[in-house]
N, C-alpha and C positions, 0 to 999 in steps of 0.2 A: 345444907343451907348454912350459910355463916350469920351470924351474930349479926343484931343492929347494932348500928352506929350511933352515939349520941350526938347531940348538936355540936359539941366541941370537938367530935373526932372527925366529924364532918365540914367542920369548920378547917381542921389544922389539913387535911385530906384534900379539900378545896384550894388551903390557901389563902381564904379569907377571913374576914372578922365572924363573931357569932353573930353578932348587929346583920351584916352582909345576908346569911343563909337566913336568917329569919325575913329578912325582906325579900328573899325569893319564895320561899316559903308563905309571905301575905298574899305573892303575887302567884302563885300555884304556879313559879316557874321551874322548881324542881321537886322529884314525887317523895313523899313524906306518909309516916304512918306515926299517929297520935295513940299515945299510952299512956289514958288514963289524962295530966294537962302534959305531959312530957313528948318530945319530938323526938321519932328515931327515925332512921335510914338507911335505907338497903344496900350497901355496899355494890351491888351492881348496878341500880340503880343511880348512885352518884357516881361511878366510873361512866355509863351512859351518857348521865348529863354532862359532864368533862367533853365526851367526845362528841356530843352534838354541838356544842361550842367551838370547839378546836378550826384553826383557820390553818388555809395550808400558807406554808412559808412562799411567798416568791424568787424562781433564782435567782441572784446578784446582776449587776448589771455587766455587761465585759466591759474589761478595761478601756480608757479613752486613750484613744491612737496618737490622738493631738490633730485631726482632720477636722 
């Protein structure tokens, strides 16, 4: 098992501010394990939440013909 995450590695891992993950975290929108008052996070568990988010690209459009 790897190592928790603190909220700032989670943060930078995300991409987002610590403000951001703590308001997912009021909103139980991503899973979290409290230590003691301190927030930590499972590494596969925030790769998870990454990919339940993820939106697929749509192809480009083809070029216009001039039609």
């Amino acid at each position: 098992m790897q190592g928790l995450l603190d909220l700032e590695a989670a943060a930078e891992f995300l991409s987002a501010s610590k403000r951001q993950v703590r308001r997912w975290v009021h909103t139980r929108r991503i899973p979290y394990v409290r230590i003691d008052r301190r927030l930590r996070f499972r590494p596969e568990e925030v790769e998870a939440f990454v990919r339940s988010h993820a939106q697929e690209s749509i192809p480009p459009l083809p070029p216009d013909d001039g039609t």
